[in-house]
C-alpha positions as CSV (number, residue, x, y, z in Angstrom):
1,X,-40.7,7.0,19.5
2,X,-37.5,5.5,18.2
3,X,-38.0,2.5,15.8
4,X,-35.7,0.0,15.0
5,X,-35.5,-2.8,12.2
6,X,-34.8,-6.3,13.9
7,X,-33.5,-8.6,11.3
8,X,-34.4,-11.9,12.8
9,X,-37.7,-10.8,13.4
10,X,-37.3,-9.3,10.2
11,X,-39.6,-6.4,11.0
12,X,-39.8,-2.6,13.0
13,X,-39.6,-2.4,16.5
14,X,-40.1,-0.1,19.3
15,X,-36.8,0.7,20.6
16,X,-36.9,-0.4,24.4
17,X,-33.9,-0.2,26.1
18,X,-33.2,-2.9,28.7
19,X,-32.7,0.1,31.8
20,X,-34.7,2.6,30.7
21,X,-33.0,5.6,30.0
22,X,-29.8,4.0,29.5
23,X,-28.2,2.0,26.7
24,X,-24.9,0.0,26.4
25,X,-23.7,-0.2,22.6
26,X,-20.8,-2.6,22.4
27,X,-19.0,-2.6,18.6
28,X,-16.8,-4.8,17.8
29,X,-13.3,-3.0,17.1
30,X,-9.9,-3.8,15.2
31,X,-7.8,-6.6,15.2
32,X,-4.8,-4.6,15.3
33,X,-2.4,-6.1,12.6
34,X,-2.6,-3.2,10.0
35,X,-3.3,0.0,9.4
36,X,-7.0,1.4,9.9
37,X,-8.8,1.9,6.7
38,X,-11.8,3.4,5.6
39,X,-14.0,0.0,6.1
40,X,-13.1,0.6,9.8
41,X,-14.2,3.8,9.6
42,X,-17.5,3.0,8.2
43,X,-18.1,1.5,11.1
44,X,-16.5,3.3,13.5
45,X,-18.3,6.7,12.1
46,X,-22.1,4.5,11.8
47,X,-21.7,3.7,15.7
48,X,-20.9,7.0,16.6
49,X,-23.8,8.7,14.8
50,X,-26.1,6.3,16.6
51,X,-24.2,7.2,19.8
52,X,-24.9,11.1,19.4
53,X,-28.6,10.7,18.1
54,X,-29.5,8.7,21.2
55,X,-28.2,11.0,23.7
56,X,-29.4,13.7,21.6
57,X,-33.0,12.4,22.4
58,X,-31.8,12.0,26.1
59,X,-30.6,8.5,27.1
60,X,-27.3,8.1,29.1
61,X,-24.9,5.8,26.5
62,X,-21.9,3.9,27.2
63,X,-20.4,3.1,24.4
64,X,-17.7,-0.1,24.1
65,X,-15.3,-0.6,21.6
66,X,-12.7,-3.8,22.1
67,X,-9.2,-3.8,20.6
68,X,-8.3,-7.7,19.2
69,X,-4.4,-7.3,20.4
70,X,-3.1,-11.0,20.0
71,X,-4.3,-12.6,17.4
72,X,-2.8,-15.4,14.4
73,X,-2.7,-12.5,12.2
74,X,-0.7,-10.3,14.6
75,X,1.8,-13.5,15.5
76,X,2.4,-14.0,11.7
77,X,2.7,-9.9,11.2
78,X,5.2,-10.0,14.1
79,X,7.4,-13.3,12.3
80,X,7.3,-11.4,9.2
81,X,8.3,-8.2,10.6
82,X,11.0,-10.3,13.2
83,X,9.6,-8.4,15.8
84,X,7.0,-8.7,18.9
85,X,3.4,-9.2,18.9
86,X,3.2,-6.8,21.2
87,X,5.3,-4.2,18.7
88,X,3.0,-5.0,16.0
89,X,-0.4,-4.2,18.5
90,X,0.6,-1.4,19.9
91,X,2.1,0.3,16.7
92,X,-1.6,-0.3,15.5
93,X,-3.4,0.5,18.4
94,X,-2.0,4.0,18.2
95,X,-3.0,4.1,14.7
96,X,-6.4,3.3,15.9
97,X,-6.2,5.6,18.2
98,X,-5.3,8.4,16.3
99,X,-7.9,7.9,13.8
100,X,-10.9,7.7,16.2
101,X,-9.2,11.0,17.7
102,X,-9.2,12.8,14.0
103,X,-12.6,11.6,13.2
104,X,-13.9,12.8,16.6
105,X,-15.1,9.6,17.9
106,X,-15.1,9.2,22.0
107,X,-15.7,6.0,23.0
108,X,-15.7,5.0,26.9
109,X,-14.2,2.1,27.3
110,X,-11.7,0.1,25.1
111,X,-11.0,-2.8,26.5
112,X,-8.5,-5.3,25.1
113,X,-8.1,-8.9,24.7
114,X,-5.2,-9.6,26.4
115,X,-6.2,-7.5,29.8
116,X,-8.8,-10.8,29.7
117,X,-7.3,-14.0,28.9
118,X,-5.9,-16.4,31.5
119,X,-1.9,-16.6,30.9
């Protein structure tokens, strides 16, 4: 039996998932504006271990990860660089990318902000 801590219950809980057998872990991912560092990777690298553990004791996961690809702090990159927003997310994207890839981290969907943002 898999226990987690809740923190606004503040204590253990039995680990339910909401379709039993399966569970949907969304993490919040980079706002690509700079290079990946080792706090992303913290996370990146926690999420993942979760991941494995769970389908390790048999639930089907799908794990989420978004990419932030417009942002204030990608326009104001972009003005100091006197380049496109769109340069400056997808240089760091692939960053992102590449890093997930050397740290062995699969994730099944990354879906980004602007694929959901009226223009």
């Amino acid at each position: 039996m898999l226990q987690v801590f809740n923190t606004l219950g503040r204590r253990l809980e039995t680990f339910e998932p909401v379709n039993p057998g399966r569970v949907s872990i969304y993490v919040c991912g980079p706002t690509v504006y700079d290079y990946t560092h080792l706090g992303h990777a913290r996370t990146y690298i926690a999420f993942d271990v979760i991941k494995r553990y769970l389908r390790l004791t048999g639930y089907d996961v799908f794990h989420i990860q978004n990419i932030t690809d417009i942002d204030d702090k990608i326009i104001k990159r972009a003005a100091e660089e006197r380049t496109s927003w769109k340069e400056i997310a997808d240089t760091y994207t692939k960053d992102y990318l590449d890093a997930l890839s050397k740290l062995n981290i699969k994730v099944d969907l990354h879906p980004r902000v602007t694929e959901h943002i009226a223009r």
